[in-house]
C-alpha positions as CSV (number, residue, x, y, z in Angstrom):
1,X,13.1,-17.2,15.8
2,X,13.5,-14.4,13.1
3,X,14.1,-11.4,14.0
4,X,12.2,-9.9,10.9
5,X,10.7,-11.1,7.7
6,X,11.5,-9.1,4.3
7,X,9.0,-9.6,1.8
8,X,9.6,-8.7,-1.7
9,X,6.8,-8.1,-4.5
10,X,7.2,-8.2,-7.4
11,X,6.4,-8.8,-11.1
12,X,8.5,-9.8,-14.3
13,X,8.9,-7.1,-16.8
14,X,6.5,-8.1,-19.4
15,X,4.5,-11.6,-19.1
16,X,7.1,-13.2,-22.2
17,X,10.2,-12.2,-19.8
18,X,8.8,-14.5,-17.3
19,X,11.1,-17.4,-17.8
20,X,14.0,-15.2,-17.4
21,X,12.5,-13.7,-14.6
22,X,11.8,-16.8,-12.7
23,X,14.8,-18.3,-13.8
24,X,17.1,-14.9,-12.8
25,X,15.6,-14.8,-9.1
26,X,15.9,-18.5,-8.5
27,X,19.5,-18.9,-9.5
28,X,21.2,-15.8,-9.1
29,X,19.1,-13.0,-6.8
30,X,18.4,-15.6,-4.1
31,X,21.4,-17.2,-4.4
32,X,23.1,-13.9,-3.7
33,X,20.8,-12.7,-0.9
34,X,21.0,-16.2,1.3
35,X,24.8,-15.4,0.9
36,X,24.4,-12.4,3.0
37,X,25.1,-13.0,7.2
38,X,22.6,-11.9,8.1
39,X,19.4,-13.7,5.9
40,X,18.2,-17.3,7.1
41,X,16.1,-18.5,4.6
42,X,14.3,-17.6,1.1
43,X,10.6,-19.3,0.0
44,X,8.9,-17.7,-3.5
45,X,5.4,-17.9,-3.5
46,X,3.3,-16.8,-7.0
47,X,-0.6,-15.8,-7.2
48,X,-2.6,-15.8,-10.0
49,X,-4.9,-12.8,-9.9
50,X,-3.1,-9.8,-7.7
51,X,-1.5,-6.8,-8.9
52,X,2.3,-8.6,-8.0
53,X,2.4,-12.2,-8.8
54,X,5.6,-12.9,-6.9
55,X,6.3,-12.7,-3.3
56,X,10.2,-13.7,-1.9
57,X,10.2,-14.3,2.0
58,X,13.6,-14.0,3.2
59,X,14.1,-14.7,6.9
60,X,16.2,-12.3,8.8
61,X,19.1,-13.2,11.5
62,X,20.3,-10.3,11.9
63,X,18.8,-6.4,12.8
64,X,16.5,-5.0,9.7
65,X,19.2,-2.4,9.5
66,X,22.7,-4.7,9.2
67,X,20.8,-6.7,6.6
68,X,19.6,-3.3,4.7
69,X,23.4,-2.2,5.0
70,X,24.4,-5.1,3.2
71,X,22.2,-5.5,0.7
72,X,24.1,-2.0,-0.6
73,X,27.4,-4.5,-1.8
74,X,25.9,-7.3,-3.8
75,X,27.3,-7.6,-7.2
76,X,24.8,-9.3,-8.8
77,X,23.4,-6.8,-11.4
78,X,19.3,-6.9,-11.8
79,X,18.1,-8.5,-14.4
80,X,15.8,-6.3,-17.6
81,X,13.1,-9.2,-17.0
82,X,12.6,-7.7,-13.9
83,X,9.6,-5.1,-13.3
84,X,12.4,-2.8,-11.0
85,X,10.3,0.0,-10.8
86,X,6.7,-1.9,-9.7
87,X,8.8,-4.0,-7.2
88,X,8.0,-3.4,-3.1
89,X,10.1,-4.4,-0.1
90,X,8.6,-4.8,3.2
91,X,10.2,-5.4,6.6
92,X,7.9,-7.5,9.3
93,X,9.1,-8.0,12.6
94,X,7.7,-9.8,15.4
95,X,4.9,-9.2,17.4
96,X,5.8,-9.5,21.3
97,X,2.6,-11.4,22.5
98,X,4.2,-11.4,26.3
């Protein structure tokens, strides 16, 4: 089981950057991120009406904080066709149901 789910919204920088955008996240930012220890798996899921289009699920393996500590020393530089400033992470973790 994860320990935690991160869940990334987030938008392309204009709607004509959106092929770059897609095509940036799939082969380079997730790429990257599912290179980390401590991240599992990565699933992209878009909407058609809500104020983020986008949402990345990455799976953690590791403690919310080891996985935030490494996310500090990827190389990858963010791509303009990404919205930076409109983008929000969120950290879920488990619910003990005991």
């Amino acid at each position: 089981m994860a320990k935690a789910i991160m869940a990334v919204f987030s938008n392309p920088a204009s709607p004509e950057r959106e092929d770059e955008y897609n095509t940036w996240y799939d082969q380079v930012h997730i790429k990257d991120l599912l290179s980390l220890p401590g991240i599992g798996s990565a699933t992209r899921y878009r909407v058609a009406d809500a104020e983020h289009r986008y949402v990345a699920l990455y799976e953690l393996h590791d403690s919310v904080e080891a996985v935030v500590s490494q996310l500090g020393g990827l190389s990858t530089e963010v791509s303009p066709a990404l919205d930076l400033a409109g983008t929000r992470t969120y950290f879920w973790e488990p619910v003990d149901q005991s």
